[in-house]
BALOBA-1460 file (C-alpha; in Angstrom, 3 decimals):
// residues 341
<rec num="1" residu="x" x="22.759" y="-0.952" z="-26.765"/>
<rec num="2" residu="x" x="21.101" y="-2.205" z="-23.600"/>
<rec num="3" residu="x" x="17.529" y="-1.115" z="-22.797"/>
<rec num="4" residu="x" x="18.460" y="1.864" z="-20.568"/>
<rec num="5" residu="x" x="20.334" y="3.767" z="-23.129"/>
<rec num="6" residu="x" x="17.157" y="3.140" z="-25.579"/>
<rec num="7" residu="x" x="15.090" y="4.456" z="-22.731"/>
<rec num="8" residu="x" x="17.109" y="7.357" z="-22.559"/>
<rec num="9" residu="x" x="17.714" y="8.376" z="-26.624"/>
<rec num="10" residu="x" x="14.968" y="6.771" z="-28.663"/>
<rec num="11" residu="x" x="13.540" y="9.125" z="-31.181"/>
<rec num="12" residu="x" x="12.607" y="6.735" z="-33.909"/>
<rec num="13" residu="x" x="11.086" y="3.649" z="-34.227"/>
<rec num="14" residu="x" x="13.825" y="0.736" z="-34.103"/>
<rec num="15" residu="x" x="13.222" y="-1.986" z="-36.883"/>
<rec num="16" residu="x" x="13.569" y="-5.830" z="-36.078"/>
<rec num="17" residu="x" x="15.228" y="-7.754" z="-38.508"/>
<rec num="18" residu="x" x="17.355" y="-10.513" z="-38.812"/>
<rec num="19" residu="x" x="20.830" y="-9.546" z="-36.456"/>
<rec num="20" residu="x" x="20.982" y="-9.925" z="-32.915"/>
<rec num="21" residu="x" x="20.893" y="-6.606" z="-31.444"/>
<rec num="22" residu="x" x="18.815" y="-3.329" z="-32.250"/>
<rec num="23" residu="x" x="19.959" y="0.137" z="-34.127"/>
<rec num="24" residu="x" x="20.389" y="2.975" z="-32.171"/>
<rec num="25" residu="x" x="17.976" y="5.856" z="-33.280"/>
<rec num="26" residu="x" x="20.081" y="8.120" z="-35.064"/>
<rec num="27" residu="x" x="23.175" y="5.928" z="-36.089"/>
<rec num="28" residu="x" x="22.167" y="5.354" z="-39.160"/>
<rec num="29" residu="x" x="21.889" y="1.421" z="-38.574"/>
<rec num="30" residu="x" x="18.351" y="-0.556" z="-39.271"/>
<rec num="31" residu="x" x="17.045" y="-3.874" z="-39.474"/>
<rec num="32" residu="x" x="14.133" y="-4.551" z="-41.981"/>
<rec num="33" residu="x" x="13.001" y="-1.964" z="-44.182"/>
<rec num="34" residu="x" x="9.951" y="-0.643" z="-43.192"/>
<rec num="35" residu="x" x="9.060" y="2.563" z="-41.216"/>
<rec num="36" residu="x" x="12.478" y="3.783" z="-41.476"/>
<rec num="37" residu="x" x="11.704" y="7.345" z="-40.966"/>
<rec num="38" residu="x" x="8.968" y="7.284" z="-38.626"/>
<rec num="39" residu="x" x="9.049" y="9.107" z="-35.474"/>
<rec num="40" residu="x" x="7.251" y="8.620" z="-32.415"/>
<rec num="41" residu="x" x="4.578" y="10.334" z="-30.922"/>
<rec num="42" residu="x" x="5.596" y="12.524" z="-28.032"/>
<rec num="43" residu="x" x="3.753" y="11.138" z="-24.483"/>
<rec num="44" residu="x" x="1.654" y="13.177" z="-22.277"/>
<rec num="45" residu="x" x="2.963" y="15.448" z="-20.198"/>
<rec num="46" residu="x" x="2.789" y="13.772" z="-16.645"/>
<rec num="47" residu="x" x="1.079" y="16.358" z="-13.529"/>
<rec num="48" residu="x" x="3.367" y="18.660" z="-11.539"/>
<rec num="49" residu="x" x="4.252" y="16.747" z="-8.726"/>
<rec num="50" residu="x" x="3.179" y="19.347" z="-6.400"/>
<rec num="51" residu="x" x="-0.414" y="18.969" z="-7.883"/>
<rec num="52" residu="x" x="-0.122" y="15.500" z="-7.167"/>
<rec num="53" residu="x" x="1.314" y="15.215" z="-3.928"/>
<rec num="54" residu="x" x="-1.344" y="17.772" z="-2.554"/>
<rec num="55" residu="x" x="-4.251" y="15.171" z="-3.693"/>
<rec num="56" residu="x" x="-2.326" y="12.650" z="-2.685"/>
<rec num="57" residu="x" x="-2.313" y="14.667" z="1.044"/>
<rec num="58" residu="x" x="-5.541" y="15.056" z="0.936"/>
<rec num="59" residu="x" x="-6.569" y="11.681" z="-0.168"/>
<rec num="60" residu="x" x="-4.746" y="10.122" z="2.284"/>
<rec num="61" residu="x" x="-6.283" y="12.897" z="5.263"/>
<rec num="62" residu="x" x="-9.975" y="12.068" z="3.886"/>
<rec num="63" residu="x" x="-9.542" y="8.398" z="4.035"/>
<rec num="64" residu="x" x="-7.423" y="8.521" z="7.877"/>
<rec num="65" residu="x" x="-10.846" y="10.634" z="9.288"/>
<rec num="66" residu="x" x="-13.459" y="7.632" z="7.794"/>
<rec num="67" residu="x" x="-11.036" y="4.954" z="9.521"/>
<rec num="68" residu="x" x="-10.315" y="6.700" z="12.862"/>
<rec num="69" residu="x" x="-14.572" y="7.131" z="12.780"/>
<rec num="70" residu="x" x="-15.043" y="3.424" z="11.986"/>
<rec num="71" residu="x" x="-12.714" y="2.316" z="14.846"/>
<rec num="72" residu="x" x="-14.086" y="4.694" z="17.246"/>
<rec num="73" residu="x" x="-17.873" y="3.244" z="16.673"/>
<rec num="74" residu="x" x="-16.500" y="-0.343" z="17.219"/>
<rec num="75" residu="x" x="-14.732" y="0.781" z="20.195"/>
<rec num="76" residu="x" x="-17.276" y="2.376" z="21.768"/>
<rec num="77" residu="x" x="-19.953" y="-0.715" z="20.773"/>
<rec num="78" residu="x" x="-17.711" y="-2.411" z="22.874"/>
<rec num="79" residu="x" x="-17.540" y="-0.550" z="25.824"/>
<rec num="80" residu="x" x="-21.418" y="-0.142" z="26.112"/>
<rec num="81" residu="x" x="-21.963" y="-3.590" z="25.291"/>
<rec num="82" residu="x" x="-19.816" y="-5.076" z="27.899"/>
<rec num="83" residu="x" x="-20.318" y="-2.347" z="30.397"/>
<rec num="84" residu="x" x="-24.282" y="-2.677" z="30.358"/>
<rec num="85" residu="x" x="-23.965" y="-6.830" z="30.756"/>
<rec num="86" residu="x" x="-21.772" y="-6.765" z="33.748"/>
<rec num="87" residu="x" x="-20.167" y="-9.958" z="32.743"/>
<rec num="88" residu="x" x="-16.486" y="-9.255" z="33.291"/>
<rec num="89" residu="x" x="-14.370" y="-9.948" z="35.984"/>
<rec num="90" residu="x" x="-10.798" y="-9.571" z="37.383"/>
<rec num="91" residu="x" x="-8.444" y="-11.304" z="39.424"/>
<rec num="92" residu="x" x="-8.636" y="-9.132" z="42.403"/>
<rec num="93" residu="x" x="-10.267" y="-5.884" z="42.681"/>
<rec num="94" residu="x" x="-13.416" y="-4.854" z="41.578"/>
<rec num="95" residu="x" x="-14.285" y="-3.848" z="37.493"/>
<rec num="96" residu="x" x="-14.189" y="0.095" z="36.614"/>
<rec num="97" residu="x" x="-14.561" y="1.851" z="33.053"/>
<rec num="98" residu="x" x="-10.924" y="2.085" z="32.362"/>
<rec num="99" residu="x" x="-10.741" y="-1.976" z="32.913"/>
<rec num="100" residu="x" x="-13.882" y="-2.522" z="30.321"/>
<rec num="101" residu="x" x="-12.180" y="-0.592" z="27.853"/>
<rec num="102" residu="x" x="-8.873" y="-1.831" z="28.142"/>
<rec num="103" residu="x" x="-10.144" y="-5.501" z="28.041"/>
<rec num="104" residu="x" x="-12.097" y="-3.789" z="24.708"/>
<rec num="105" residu="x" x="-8.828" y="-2.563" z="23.020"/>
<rec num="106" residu="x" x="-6.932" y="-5.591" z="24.130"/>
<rec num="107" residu="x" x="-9.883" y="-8.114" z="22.473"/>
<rec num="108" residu="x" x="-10.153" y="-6.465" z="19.582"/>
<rec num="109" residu="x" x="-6.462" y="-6.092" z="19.075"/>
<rec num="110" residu="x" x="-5.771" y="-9.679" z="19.812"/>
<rec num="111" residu="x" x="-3.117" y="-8.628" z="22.466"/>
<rec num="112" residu="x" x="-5.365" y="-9.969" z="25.832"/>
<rec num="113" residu="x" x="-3.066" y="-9.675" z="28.486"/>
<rec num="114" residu="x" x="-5.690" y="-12.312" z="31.315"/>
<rec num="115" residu="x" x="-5.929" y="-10.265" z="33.476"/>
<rec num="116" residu="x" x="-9.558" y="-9.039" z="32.548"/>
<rec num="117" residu="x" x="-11.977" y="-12.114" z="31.597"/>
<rec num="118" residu="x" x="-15.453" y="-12.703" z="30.627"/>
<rec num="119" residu="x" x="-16.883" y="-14.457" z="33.430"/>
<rec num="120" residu="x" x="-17.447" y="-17.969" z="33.348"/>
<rec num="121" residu="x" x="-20.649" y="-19.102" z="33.904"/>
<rec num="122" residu="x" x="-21.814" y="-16.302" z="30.889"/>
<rec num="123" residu="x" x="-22.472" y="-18.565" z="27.660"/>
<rec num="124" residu="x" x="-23.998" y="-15.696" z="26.405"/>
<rec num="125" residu="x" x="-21.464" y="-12.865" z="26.628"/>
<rec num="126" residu="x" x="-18.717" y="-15.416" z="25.708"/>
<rec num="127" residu="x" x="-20.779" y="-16.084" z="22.039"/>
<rec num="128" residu="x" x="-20.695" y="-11.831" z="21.942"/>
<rec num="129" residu="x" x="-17.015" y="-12.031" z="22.882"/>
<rec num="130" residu="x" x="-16.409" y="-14.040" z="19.796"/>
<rec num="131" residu="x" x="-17.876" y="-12.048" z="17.403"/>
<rec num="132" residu="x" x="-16.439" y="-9.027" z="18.415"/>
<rec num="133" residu="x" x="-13.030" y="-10.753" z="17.996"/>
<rec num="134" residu="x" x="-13.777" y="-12.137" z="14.603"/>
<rec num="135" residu="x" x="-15.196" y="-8.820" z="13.428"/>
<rec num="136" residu="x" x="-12.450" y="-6.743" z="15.103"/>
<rec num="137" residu="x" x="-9.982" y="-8.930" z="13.744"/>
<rec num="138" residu="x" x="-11.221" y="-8.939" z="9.721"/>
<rec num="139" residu="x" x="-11.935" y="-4.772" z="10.116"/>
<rec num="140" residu="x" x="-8.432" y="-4.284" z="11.817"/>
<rec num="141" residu="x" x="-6.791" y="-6.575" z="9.004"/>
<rec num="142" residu="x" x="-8.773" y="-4.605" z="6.488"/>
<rec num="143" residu="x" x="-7.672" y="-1.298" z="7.502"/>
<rec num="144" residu="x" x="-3.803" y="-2.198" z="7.878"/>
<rec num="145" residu="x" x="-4.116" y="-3.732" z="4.559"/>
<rec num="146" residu="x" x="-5.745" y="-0.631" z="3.186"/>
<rec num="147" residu="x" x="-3.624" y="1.850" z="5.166"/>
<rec num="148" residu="x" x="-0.054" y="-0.159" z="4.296"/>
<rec num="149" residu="x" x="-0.738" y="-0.510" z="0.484"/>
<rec num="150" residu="x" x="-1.543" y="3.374" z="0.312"/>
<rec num="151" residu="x" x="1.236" y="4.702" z="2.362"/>
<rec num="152" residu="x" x="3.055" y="2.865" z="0.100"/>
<rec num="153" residu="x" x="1.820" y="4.245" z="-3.485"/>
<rec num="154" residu="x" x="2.279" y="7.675" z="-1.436"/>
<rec num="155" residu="x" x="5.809" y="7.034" z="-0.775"/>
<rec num="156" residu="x" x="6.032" y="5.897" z="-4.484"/>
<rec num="157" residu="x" x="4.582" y="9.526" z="-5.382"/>
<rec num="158" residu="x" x="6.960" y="10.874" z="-3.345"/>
<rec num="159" residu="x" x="10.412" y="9.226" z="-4.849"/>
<rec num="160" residu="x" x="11.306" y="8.213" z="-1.479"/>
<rec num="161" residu="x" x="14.181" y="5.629" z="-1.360"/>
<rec num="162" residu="x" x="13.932" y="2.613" z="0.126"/>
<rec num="163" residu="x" x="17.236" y="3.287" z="2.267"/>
<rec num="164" residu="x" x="14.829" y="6.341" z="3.396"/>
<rec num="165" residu="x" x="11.859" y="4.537" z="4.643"/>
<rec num="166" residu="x" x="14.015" y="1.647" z="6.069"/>
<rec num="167" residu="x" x="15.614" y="4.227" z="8.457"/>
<rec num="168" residu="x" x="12.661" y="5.673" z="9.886"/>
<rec num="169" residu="x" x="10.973" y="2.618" z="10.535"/>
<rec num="170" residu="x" x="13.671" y="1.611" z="12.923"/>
<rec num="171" residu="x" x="13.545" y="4.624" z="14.702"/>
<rec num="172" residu="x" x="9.728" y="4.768" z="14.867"/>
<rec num="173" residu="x" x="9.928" y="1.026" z="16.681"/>
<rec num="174" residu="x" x="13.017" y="2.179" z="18.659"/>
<rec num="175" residu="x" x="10.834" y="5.616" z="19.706"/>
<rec num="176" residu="x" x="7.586" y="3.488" z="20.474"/>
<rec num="177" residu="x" x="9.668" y="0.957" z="22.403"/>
<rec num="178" residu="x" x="11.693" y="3.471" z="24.831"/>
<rec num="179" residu="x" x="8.516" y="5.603" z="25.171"/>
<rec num="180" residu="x" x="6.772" y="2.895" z="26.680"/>
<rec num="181" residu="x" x="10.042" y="1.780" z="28.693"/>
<rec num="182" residu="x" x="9.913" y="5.218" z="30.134"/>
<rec num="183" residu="x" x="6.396" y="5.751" z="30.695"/>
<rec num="184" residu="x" x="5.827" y="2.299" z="32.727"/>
<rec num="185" residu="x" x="8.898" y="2.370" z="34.279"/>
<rec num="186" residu="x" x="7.856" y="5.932" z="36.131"/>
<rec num="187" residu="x" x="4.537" y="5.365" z="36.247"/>
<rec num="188" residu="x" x="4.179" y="1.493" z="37.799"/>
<rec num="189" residu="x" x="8.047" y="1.663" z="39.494"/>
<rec num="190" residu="x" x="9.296" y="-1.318" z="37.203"/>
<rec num="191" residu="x" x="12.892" y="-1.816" z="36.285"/>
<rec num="192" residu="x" x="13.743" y="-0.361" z="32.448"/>
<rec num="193" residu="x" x="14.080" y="-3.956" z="31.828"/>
<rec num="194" residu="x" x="11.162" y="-5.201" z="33.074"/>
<rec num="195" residu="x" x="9.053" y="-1.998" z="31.339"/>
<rec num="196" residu="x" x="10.998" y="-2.577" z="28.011"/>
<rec num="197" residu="x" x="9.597" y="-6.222" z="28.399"/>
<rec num="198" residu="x" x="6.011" y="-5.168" z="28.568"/>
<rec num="199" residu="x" x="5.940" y="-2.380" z="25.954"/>
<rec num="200" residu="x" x="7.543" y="-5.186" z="23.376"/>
<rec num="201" residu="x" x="5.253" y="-7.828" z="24.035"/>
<rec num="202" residu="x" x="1.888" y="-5.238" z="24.335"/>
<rec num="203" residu="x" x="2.844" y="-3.389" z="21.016"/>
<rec num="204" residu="x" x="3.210" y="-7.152" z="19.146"/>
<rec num="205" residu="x" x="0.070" y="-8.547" z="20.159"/>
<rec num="206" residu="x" x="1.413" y="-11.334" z="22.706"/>
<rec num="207" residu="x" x="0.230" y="-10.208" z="26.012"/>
<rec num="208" residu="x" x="1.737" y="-13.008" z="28.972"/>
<rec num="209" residu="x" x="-0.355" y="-11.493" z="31.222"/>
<rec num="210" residu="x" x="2.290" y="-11.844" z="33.881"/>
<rec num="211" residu="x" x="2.936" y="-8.419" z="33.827"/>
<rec num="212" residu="x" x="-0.114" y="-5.686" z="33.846"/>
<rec num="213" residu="x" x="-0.536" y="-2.069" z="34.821"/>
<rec num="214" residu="x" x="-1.822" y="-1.791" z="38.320"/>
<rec num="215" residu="x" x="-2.743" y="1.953" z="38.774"/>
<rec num="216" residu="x" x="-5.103" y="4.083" z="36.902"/>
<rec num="217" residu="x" x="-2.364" y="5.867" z="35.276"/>
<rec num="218" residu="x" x="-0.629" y="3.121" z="34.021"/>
<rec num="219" residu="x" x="-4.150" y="1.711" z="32.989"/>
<rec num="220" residu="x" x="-4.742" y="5.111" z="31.061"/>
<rec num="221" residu="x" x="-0.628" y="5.000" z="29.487"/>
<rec num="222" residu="x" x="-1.345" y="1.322" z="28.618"/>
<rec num="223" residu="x" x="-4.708" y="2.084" z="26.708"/>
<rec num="224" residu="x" x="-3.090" y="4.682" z="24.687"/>
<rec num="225" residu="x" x="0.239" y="2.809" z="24.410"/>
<rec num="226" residu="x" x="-1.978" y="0.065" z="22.741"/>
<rec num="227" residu="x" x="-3.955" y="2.285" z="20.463"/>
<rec num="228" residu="x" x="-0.342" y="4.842" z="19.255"/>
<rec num="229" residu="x" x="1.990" y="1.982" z="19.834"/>
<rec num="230" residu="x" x="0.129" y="-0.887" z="18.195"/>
<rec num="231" residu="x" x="-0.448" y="1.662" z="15.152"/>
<rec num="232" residu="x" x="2.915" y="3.015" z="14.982"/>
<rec num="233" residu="x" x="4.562" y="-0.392" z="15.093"/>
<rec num="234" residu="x" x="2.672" y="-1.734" z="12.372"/>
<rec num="235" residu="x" x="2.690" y="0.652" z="10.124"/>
<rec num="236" residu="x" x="6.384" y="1.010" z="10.283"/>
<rec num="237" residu="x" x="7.238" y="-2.996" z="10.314"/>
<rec num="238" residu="x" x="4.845" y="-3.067" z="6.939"/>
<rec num="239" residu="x" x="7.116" y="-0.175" z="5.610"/>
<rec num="240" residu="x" x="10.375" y="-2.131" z="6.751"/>
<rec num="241" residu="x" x="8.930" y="-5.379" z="4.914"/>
<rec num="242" residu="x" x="7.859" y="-2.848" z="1.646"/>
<rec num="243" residu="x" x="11.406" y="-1.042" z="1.759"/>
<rec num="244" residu="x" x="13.295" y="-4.345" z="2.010"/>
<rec num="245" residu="x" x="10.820" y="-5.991" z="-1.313"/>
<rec num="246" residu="x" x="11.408" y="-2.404" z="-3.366"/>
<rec num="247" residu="x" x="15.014" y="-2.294" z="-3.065"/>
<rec num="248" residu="x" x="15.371" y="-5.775" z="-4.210"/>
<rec num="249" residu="x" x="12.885" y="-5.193" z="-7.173"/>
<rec num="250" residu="x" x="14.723" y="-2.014" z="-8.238"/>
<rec num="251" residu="x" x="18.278" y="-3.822" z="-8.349"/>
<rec num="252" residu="x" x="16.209" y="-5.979" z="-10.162"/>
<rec num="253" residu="x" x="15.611" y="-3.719" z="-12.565"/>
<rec num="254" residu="x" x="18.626" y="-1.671" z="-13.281"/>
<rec num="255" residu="x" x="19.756" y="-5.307" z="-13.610"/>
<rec num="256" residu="x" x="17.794" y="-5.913" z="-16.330"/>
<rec num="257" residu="x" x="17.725" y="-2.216" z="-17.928"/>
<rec num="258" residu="x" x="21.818" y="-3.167" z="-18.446"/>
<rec num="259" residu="x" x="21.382" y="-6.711" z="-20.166"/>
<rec num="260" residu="x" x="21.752" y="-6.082" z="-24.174"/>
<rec num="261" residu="x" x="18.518" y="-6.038" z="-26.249"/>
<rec num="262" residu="x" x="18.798" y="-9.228" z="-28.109"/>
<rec num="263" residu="x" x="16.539" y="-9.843" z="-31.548"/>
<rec num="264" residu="x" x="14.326" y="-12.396" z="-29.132"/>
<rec num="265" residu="x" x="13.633" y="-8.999" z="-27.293"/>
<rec num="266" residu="x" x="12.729" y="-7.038" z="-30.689"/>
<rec num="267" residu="x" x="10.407" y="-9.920" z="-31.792"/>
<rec num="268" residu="x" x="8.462" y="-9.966" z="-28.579"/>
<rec num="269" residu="x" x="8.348" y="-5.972" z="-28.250"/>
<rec num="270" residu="x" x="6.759" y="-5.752" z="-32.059"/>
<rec num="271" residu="x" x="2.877" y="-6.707" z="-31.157"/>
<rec num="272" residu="x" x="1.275" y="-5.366" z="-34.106"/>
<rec num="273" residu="x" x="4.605" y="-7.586" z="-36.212"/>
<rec num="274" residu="x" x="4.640" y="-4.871" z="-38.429"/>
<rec num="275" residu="x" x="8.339" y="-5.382" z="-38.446"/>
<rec num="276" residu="x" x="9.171" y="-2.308" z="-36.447"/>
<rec num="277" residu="x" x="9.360" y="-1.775" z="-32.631"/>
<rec num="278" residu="x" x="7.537" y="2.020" z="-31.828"/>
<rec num="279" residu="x" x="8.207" y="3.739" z="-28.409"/>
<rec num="280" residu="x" x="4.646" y="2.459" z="-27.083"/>
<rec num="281" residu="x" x="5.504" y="-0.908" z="-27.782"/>
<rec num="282" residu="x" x="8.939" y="-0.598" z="-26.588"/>
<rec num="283" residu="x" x="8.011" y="0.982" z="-23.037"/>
<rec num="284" residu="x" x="5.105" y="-1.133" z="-22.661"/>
<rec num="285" residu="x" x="7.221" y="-4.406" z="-22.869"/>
<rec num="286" residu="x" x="9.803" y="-2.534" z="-20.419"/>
<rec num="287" residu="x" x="7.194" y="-2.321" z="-17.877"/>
<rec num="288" residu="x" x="5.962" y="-5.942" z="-18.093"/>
<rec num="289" residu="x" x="9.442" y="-7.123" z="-18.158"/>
<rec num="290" residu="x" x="9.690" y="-5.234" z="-14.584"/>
<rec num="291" residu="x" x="6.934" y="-6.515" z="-13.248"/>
<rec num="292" residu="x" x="5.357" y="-2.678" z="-13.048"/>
<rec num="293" residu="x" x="2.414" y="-3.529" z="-15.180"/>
<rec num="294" residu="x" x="0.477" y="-7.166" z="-16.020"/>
<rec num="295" residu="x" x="-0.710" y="-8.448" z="-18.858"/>
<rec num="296" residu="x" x="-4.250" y="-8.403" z="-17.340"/>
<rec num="297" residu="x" x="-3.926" y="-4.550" z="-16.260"/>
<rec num="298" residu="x" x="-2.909" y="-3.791" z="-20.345"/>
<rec num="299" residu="x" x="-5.643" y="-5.833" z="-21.583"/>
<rec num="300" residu="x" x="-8.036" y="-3.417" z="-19.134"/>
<rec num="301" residu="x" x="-6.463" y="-0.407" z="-20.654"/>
<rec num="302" residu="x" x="-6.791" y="-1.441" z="-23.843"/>
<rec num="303" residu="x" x="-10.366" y="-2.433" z="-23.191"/>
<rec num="304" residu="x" x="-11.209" y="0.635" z="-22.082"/>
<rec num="305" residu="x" x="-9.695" y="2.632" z="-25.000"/>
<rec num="306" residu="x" x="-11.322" y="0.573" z="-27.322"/>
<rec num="307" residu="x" x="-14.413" y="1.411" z="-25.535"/>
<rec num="308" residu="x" x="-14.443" y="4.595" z="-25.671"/>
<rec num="309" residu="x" x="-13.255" y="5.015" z="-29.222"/>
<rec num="310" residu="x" x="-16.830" y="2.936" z="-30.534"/>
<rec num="311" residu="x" x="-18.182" y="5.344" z="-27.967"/>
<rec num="312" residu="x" x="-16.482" y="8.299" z="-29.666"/>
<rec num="313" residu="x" x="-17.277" y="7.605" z="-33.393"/>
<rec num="314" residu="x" x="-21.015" y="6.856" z="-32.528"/>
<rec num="315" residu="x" x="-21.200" y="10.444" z="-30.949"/>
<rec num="316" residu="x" x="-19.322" y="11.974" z="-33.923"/>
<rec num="317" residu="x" x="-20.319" y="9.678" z="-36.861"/>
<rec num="318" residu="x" x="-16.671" y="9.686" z="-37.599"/>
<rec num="319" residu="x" x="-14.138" y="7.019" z="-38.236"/>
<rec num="320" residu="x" x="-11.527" y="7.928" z="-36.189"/>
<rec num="321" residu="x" x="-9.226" y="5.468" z="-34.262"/>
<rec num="322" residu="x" x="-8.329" y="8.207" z="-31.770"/>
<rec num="323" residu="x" x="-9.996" y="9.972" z="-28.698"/>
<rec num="324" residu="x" x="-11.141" y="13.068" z="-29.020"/>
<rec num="325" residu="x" x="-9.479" y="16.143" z="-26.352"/>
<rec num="326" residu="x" x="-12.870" y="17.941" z="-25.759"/>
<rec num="327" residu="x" x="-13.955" y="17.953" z="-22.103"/>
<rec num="328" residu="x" x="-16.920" y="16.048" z="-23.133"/>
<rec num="329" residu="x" x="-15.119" y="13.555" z="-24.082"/>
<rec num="330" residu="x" x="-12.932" y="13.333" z="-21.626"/>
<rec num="331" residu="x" x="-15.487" y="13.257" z="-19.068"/>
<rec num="332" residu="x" x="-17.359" y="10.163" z="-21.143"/>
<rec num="333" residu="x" x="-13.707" y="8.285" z="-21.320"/>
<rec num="334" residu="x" x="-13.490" y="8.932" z="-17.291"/>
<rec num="335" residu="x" x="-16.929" y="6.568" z="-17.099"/>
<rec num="336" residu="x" x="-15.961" y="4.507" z="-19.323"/>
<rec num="337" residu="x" x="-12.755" y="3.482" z="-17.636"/>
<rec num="338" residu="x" x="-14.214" y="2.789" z="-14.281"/>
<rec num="339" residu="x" x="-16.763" y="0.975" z="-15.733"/>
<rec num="340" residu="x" x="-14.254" y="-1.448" z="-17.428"/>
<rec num="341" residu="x" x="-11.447" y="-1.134" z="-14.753"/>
C-alpha cells in the first residue's frame, strides 16, 4: 500500500515487523505480534467551515481597520510635519497641499518620483526625511508581511486552488495597470503608451521622475493610484509568488502520498517502539514528512499537553494521563497553550 490508501482506510493499528511493506487494516496481514486488535481512537470532529470562515471574515475585517488607522496616523504625521516646516520645494511652480502629500505617500512608499524635494540648504528636515523613510519603510514591510501571510492561511481556510488565486492575480495587475493607463491618459492627454509607462513604474516603486502629473486632477488620480494601486499590486504579486510555492508543494505531496510505505517508514512512524504504528503516530509522521508541521511545533504541542495534564491531576488529585472535557478545563488548557506556544 502507499501512504494515501492508509490515509484513506486505516482502522487499526498497523504492526512493524520484519518485511518491507505494511498490512493493510483489515486484510488479515500483520507484522509483529503485539496490539493486533487494537483500534484507534476516532479524532475530533473539525468546525463547520462556515463557523470558521465567518471568524476568519471577521478576523481578517478587525485586523484591515487597526492597519488602515495605523497608516492613516503616519500619513497624516507627515503631512503636518512637512507642511508646518516649509522646507519643500519643486522644480517650477510654487508648493500646495496636494504636492506635500504626494511627496508624503511617495517617501514613505519608496516610489519618489524628483519632482518634489526637500530643500537643500535644510540639514534639519533632511535628518526628519530619513526617519520617516526608515520608519515608513519597516511599518510598510511589517504590514505586507502581516497582511500576505494571513490572506494566505485565509485562502488555505477556504480550499482555494492555487490555479484559482494565480488567475486573479493576473487580472488584478492587468485591472490596476489599464486603470491607470486610462485615467492618466484622459486626465494629463498622454499617449496609452506613455500612461501605461507611468502607472507600471508608480505601482512598482521606481519612480524616473521623467514623467509626473501636472494638473490637480492627475495629482489627486496619482495619490490614490499610489495608495489602491501600490496595495493591489502587492498583494496580488505576493499571492502569485504563494500560488506558484503551493502548487509545487502539493505535487510534492501527492508525490510522496503514492511512494510505497517501506519498513524504514514503519520504524520511524513507531515513536513510543512499542512495535506497532497507531493512527496518531502514523498522521503525525505524514505531516512532518510534508513539511505541514515541524518537529519544533510538535514538541510545543506536546509541551503544552503535558502541561496541562500535571495541571489537571493537581486540580483533581487524580492520575489520569488524559484532559478532562469540562469547560473549566478547557478554559485552563486555552492558558496553558498560549503560555507555552
Amino acid at each position: 500500500p502507499n501512504f494515501c490508501t492508509v490515509l484513506c482506510t486505516m482502522d487499526t493499528e498497523v504492526e512493524v515487523g520484519d518485511q518491507g511493506s505494511a498490512a493493510m487494516p483489515g486484510e488479515g496481514k500483520h507484522f509483529g505480534a503485539a496490539n493486533a486488535g487494537a483500534t484507534h481512537t476516532a479524532l475530533p470532529t473539525a468546525p463547520k467551515p462556515s463557523s470558521v470562515h465567518h471568524a476568519a471574515l471577521v478576523s481578517e475585517a478587525m485586523f484591515g481597520l487597526v492597519i488602515a488607522c495605523a497608516v492613516a496616523l503616519l500619513l497624516a504625521f507627515g503631512v503636518v510635519a512637512f507642511s508646518l516646516s516649509n522646507s519643500l520645494r519643486r522644480g517650477t511652480g510654487g508648493i500646495e497641499l496636494i504636492d506635500v502629500v504626494i511627496f508624503v505617500v511617495v517617501s514613505a512608499l519608496g516610489t519618489g518620483f524628483g519632482d518634489t524635494v526637500v530643500d537643500p540648504a535644510s540639514s534639519g528636515m533632511k535628518v526628519v526625511v530619513i526617519l520617516y523613510i526608515w520608519v515608513s519603510a519597516f511599518i510598510f514591510t511589517f504590514v505586507v508581511g502581516l497582511w500576505v501571510s494571513r490572506a494566505a492561511r485565509l485562502r488555505r481556510l477556504e480550499g482555494a486552488s492555487p490555479r484559482d488565486a494565480l488567475a486573479i492575480s493576473v487580472a488584478v495587475v492587468a485591472v490596476v495597470l489599464q486603470a491607470g493607463s486610462v485615467v492618466f491618459s484622459r486626465v494629463e492627454g498622454w499617449t496609452f503608451t506613455d500612461s501605461l509607462y507611468f502607472a507600471t513604474v508608480s505601482i512598482c516603486s521606481v519612480g524616473y521622475g521623467d514623467m509626473v502629473p501636472i494638473t490637480r486632477l492627475g495629482k489627486f488620480a496619482l495619490l490614490v493610484y499610489l495608495l489602491a494601486g501600490l496595495a493591489a499590486t502587492t498583494f496580488a504579486m505576493s499571492t502569485m509568488v504563494d500560488a506558484i510555492a503551493v502548487y509545487f508543494l502539493q505535487s510534492a505531496e501527492h508525490r510522496f502520498l503514492r511512494q510505497r510505505i517501506s519498513q524504514r517508514d514503519l520504524a520511524a512512524m513507531d515513536q513510543d517502539r512499542d512495535g506497532a504504528v497507531t493512527e496518531s503516530e502514523f498522521i503525525l509522521f505524514i505531516l512532518q514528512e510534508i513539511g505541514r508541521v515541524s518537529p519544533e511545533e510538535l514538541l510545543d504541542l506536546r509541551a503544552a499537553f503535558h502541561s496541562q495534564v500535571a495541571q489537571s491531576r493537581s486540580t483533581r488529585g487524580t492520575q489520569s494521563s488524559g484532559l478532562s472535557t469540562t469547560e473549566a478545563q478547557a478554559k485552563l488548557f486555552a492558558r496553558s497553550y498560549s503560555t507555552v506556544v
